[in-house]
N, CA, C and O of each residue as an XYZ file, in Angstrom:
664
protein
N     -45.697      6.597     61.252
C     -44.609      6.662     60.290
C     -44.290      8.113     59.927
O     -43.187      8.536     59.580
N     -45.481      8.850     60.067
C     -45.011     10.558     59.851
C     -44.177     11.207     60.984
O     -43.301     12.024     60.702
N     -44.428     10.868     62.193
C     -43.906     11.271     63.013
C     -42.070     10.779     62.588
O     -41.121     11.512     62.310
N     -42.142      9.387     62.688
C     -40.644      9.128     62.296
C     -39.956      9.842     60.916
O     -38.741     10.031     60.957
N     -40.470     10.120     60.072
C     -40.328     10.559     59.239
C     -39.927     12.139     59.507
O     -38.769     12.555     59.484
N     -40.535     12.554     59.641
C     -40.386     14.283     60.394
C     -39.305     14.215     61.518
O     -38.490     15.130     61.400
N     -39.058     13.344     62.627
C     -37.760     13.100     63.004
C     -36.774     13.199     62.493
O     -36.054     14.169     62.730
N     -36.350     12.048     61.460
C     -35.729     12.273     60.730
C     -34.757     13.631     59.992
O     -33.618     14.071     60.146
N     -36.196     14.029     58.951
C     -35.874     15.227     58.677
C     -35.478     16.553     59.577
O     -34.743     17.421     59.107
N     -35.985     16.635     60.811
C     -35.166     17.482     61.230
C     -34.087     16.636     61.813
O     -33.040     17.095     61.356
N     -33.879     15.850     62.422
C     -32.671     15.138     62.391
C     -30.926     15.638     61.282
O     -29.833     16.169     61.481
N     -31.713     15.014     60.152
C     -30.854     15.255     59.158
C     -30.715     16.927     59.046
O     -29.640     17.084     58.466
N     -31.239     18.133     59.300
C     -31.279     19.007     58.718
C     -30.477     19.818     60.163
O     -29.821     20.810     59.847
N     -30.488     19.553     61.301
C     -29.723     19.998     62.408
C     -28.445     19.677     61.918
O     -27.498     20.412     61.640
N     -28.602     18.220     61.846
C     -26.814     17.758     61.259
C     -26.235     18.885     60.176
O     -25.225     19.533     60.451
N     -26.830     19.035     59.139
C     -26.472     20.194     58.127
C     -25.981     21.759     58.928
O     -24.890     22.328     58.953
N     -26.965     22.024     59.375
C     -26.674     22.721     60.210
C     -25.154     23.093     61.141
O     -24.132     23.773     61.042
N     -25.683     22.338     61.873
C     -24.384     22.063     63.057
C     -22.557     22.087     61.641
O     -21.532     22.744     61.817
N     -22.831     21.253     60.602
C     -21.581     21.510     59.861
C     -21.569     22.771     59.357
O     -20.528     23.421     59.257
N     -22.593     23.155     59.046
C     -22.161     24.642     58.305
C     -21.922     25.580     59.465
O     -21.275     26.541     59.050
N     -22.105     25.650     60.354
C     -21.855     26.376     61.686
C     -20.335     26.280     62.217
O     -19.609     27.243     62.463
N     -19.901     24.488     62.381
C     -18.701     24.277     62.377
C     -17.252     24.805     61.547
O     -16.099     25.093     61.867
N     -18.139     24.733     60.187
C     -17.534     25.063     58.767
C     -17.034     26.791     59.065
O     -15.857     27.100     59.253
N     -18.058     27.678     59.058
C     -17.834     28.961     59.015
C     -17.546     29.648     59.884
O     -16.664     30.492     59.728
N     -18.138     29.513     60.945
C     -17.652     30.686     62.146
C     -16.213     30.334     63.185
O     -15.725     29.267     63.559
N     -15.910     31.478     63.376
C     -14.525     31.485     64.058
C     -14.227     31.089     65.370
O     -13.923     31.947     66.199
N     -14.276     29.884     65.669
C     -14.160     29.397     67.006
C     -13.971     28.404     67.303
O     -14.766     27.852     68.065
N     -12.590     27.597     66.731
C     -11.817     26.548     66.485
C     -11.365     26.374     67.740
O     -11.827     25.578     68.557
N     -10.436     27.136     67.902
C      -9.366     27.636     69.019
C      -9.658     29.209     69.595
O      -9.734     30.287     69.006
N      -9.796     28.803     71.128
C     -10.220     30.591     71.657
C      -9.429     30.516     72.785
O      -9.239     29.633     73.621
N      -8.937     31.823     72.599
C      -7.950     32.551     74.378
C      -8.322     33.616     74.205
O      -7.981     34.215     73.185
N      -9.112     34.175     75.112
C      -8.924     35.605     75.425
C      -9.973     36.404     74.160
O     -11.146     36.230     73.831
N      -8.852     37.362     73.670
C      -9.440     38.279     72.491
C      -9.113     37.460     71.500
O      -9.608     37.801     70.426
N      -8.297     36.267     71.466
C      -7.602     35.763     70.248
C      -8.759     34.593     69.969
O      -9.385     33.909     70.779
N      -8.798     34.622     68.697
C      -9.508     33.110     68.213
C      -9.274     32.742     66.795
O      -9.149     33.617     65.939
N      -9.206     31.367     66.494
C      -8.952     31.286     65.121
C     -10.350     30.114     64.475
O     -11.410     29.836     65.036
N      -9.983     29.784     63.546
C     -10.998     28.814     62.901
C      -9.761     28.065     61.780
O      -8.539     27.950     61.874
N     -10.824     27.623     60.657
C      -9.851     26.667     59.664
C     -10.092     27.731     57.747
O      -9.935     27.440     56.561
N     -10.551     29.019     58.574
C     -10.350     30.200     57.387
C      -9.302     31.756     57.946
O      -8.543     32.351     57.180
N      -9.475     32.040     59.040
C      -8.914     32.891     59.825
C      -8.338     32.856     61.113
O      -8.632     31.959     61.903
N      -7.450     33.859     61.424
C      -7.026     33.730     62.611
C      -6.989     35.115     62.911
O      -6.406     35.822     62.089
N      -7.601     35.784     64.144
C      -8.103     36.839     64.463
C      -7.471     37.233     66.406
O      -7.438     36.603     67.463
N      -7.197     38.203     66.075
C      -6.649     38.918     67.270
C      -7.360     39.459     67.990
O      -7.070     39.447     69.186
N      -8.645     40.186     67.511
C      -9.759     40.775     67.931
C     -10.755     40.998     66.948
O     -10.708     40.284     65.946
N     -11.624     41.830     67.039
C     -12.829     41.201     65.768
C     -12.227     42.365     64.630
O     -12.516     42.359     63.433
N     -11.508     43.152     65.168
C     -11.188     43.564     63.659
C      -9.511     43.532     63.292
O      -9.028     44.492     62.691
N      -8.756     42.503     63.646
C      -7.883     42.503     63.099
C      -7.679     40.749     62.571
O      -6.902     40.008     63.173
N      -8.358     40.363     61.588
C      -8.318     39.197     61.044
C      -6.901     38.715     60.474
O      -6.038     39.589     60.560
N      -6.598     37.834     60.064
C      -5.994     37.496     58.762
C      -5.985     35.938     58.671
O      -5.838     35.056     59.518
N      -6.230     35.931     57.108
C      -6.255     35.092     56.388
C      -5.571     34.241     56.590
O      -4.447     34.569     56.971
N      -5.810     33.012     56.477
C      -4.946     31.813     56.368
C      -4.236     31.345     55.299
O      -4.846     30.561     54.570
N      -2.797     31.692     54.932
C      -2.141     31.743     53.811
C      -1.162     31.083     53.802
O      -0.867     30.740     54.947
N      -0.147     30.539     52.680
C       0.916     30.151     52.763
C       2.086     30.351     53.879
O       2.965     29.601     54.304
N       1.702     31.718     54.172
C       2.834     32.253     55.442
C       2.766     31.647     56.570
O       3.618     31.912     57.418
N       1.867     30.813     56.813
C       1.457     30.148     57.793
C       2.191     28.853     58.054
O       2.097     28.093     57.090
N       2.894     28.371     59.065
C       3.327     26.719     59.106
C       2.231     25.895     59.111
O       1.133     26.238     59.550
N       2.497     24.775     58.621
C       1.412     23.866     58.337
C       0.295     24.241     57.773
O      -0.797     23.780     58.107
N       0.480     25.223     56.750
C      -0.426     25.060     55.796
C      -1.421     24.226     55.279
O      -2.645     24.348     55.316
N      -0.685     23.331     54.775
C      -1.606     21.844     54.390
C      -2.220     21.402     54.687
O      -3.053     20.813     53.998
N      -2.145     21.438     56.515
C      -2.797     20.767     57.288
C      -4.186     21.853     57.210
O      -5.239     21.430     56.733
N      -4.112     22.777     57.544
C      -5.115     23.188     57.447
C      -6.143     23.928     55.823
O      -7.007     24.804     55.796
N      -5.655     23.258     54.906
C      -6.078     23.088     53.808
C      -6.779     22.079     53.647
O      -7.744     22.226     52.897
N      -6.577     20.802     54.233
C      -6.897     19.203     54.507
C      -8.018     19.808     55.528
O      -9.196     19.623     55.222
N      -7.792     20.337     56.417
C      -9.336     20.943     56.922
C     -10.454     21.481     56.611
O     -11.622     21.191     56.872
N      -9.825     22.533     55.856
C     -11.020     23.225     54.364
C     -12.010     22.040     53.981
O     -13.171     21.659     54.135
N     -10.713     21.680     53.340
C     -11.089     20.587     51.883
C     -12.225     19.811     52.669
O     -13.383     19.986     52.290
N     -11.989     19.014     53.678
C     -12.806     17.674     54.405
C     -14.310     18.222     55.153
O     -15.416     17.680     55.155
N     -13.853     19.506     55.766
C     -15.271     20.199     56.253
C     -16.519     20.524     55.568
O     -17.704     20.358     55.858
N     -15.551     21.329     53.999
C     -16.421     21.612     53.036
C     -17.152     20.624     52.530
O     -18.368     20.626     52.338
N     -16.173     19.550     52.262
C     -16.799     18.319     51.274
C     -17.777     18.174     52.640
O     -18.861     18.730     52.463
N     -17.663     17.699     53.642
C     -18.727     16.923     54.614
C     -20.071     18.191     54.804
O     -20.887     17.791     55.635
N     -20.337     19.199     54.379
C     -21.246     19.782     54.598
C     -21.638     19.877     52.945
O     -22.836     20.161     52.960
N     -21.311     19.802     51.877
C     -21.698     19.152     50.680
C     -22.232     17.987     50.582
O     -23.322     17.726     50.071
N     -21.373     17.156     51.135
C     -21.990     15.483     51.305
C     -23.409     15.444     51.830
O     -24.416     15.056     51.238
N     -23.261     16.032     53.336
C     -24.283     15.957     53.801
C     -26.117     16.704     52.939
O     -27.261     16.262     53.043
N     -25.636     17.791     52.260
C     -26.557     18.335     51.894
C     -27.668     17.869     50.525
O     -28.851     18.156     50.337
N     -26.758     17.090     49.766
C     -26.463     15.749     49.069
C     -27.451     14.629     49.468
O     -28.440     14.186     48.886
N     -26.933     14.348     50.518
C     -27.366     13.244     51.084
C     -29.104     13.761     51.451
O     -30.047     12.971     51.410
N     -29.189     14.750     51.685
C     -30.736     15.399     52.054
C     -31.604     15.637     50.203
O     -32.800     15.549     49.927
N     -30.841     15.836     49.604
C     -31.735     15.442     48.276
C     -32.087     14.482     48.101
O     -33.228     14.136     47.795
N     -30.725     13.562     48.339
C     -31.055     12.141     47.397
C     -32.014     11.906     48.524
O     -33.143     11.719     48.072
N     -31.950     11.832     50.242
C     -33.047     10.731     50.765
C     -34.566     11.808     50.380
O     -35.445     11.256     51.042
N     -35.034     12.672     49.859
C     -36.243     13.264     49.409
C     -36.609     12.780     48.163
O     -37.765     12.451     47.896
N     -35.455     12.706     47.202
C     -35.430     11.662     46.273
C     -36.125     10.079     45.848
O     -37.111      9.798     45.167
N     -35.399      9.455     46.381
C     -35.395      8.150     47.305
C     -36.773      8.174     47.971
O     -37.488      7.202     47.729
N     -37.319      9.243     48.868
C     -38.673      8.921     49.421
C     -40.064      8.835     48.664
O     -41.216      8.454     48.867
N     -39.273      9.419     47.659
C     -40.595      9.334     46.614
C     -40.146      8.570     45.509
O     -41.108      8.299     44.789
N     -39.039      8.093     45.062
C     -38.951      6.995     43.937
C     -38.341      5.343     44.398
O     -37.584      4.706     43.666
N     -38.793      4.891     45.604
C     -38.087      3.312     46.126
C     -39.686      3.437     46.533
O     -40.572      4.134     47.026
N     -39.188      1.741     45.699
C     -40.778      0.873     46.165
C     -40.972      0.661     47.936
O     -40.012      0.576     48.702
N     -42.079      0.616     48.261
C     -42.262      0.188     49.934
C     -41.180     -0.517     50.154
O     -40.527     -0.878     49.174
N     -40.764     -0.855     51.428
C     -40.038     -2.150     51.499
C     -38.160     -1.696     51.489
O     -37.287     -2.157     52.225
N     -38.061     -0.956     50.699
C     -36.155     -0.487     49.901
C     -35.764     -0.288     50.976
O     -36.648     -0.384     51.828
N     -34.700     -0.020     51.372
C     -33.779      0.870     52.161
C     -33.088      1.975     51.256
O     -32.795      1.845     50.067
N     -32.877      3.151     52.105
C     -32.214      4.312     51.561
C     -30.624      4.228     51.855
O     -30.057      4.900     52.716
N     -29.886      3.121     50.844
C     -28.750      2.734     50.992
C     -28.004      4.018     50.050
O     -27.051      4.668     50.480
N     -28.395      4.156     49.208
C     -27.517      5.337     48.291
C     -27.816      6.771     49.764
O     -26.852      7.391     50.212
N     -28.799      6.943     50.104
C     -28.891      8.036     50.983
C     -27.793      7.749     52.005
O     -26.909      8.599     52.115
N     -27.732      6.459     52.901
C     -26.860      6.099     54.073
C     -25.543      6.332     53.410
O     -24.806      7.093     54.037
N     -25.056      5.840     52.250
C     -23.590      5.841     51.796
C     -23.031      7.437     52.196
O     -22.254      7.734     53.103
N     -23.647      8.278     51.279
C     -23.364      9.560     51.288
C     -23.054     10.248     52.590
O     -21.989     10.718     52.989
N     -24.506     10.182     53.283
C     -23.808     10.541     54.728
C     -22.989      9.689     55.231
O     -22.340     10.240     56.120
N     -22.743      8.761     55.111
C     -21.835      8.105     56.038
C     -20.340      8.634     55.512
O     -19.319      8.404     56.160
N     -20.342      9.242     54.477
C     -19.038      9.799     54.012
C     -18.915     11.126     54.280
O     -17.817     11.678     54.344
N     -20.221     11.828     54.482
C     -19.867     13.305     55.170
C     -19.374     12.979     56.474
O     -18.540     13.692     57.031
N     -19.940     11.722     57.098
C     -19.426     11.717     58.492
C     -17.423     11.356     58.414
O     -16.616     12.106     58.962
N     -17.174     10.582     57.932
C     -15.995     10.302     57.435
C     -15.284     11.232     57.086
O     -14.094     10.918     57.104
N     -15.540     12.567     56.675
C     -14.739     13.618     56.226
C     -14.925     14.724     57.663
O     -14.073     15.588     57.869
N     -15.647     14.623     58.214
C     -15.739     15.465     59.348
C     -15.045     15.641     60.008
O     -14.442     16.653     60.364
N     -15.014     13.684     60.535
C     -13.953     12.781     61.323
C     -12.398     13.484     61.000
O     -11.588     14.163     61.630
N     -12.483     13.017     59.922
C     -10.977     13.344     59.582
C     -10.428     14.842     59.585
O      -9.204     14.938     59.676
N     -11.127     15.969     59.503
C     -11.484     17.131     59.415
C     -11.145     16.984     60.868
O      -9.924     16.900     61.001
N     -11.724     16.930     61.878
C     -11.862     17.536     63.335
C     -10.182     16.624     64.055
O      -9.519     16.930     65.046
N      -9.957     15.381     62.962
C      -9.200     14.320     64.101
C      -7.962     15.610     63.739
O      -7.535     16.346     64.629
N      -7.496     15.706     62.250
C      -6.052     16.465     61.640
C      -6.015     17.688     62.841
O      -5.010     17.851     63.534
N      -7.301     18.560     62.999
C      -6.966     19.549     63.911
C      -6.403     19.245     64.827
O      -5.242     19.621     64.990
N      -7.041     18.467     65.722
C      -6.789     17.946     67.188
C      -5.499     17.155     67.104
O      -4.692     17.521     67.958
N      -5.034     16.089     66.250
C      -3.552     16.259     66.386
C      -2.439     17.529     65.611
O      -1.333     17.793     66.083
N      -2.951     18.123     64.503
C      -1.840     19.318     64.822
C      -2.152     20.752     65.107
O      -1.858     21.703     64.383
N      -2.862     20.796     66.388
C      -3.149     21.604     66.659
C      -2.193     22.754     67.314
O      -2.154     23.952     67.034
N      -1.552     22.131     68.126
C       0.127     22.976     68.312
C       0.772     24.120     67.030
O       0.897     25.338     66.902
N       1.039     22.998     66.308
C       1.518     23.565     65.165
C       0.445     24.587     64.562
O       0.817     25.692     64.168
N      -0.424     24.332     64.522
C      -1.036     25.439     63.715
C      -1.515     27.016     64.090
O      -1.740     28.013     63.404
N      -1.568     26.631     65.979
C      -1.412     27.785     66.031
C      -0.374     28.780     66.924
O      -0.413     29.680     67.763
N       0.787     27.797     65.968
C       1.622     29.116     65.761
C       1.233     29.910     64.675
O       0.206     29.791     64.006
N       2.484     31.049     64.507
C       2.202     31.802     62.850
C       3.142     33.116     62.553
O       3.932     33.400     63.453
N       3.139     33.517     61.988
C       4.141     34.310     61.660
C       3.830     35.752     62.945
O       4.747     36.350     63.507
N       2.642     35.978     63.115
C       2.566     37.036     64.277
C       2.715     36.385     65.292
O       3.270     37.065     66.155
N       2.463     35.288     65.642
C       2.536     34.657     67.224
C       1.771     35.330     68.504
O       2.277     35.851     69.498
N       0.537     35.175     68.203
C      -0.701     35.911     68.980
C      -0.560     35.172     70.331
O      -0.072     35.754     71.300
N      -0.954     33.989     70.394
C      -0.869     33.561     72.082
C       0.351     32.074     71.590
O       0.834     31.788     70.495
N       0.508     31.377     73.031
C       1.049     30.039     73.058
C      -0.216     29.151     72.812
O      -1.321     29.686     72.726
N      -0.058     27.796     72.698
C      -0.915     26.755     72.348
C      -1.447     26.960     74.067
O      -2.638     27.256     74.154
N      -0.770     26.846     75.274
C      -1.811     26.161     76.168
C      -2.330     27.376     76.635
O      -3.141     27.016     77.489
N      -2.347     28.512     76.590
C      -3.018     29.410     76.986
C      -4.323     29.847     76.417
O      -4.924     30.831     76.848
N      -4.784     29.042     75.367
C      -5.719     28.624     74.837
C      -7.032     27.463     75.079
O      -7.356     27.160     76.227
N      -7.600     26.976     74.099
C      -8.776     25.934     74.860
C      -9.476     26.040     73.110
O      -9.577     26.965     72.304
N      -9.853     24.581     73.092
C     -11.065     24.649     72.053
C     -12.312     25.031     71.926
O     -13.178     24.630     72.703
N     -12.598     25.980     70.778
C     -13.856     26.654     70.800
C     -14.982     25.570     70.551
O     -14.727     24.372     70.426
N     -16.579     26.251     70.477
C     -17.118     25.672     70.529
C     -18.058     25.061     68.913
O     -19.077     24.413     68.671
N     -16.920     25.775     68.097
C     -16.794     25.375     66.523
C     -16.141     23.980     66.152
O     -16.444     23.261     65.199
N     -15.150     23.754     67.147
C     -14.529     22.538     67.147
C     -15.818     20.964     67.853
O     -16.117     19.816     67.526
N     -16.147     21.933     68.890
C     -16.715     20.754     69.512
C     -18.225     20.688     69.020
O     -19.088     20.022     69.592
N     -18.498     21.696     67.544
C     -19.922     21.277     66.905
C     -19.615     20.389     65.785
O     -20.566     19.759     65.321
N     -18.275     20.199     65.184
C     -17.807     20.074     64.454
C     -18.012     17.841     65.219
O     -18.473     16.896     64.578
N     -17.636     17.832     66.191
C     -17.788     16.855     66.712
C     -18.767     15.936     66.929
O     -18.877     14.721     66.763
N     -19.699     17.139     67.491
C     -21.304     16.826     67.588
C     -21.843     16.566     66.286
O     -22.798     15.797     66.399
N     -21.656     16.846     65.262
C     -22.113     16.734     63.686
C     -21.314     15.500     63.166
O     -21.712     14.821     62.220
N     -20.339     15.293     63.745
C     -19.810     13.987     63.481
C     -20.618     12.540     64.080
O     -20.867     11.472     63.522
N     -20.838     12.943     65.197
C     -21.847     11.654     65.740
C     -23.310     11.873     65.449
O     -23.887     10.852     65.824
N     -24.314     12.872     64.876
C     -24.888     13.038     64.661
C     -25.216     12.581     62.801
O     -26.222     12.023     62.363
N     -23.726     13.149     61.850
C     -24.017     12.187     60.521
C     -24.080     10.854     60.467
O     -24.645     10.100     59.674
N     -22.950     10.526     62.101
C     -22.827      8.664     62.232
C     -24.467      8.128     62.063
O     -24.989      7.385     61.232
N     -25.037      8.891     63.297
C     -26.216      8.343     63.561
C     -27.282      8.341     62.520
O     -27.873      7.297     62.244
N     -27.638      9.858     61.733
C     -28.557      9.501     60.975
C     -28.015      8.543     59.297
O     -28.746      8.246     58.352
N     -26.514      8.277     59.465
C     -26.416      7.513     58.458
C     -27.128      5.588     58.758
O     -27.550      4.678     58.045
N     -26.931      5.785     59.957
C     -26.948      4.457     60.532
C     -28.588      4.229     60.456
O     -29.240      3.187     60.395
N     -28.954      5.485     60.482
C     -30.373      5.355     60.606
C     -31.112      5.005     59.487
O     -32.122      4.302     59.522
N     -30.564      5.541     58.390
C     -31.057      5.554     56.854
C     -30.234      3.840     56.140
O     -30.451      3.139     55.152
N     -29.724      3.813     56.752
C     -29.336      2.124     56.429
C     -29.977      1.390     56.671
O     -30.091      0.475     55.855
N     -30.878      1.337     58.086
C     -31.456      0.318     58.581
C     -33.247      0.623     58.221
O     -34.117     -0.124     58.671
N     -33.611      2.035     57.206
C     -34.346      2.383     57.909
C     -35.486      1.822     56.231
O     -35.023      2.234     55.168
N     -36.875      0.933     56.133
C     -37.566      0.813     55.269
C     -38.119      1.786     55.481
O     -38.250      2.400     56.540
N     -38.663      2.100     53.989
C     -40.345      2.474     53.978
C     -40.911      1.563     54.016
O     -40.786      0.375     53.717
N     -41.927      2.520     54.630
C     -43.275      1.084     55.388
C     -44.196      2.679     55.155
O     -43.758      3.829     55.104
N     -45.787      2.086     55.037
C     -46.872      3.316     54.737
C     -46.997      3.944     56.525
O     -47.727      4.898     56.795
């Protein structure tokens, strides 16, 4: 049971991981010298800029912020309460308040990674117009962003089904 247990936990704690990785670094969308994320859009490593109103589709990528952030909150959340939970549920419980939570970081991820991938065109245009959409390719921020999505699925699924037993 320790062994599963220690699974788990690093389980859950890669997942954290992998979102805050997704969350922060710049590599949403990459061509060339150009790359952007869902905080910046960068020409080369030192000519950044901010993601601001001046931007089309703003919103959309505000709705990205918002859903990434919350899902790497959720998730981190979700790693208290199941430490929580491991020491206050009688033998026997399931860690259903733990499963809910992640299962809603996974849900915000989802939605987080799906908004990019359909307006992804649009967004990266911009008022400088650094590259075209297909001369581009998704970074590998997008596709951790993914991996952390099936990874909150799983350890939510896991903490649903999962008793303490000694």
């Amino acid at each position: 049971m320790l062994i599963l247990l220690a699974f788990i936990i690093v389980f859950h704690i890669t997942s954290a991981a992998l979102l805050f990785i997704a969350t922060i670094d710049s590599a949403w969308w990459v061509a060339g010298g150009f790359y952007t994320d869902v905080w910046y859009r960068c020409s080369n490593v030192s000519n950044c800029t901010a993601l601001d109103e001046t931007f089309p589709d703003f919103s959309a990528f505000q709705a990205i912020q918002a859903t990434m952030v919350l899902s790497t909150i959720l998730c981190c959340v979700a790693f208290f309460v199941f430490l929580f939970q491991l020491f206050r549920l009688k033998q026997g419980e399931r860690f259903i308040l733990t499963s809910i939570i992640q299962l809603l970081s996974c849900l915000c991820v989802m939605i987080a990674a799906s908004v990019y991938t359909d307006r992804q065109e649009e967004l990266h245009k911009g008022p400088q117009e650094f590259l075209t959409v297909t001369t581009g390719q998704f970074g590998y921020s997008y596709v951790l962003a993914w991996v952390a999505f099936a990874f909150t699925l799983l350890s939510g699924i896991m903490y649903l089904i999962l008793r303490k037993r000694k």
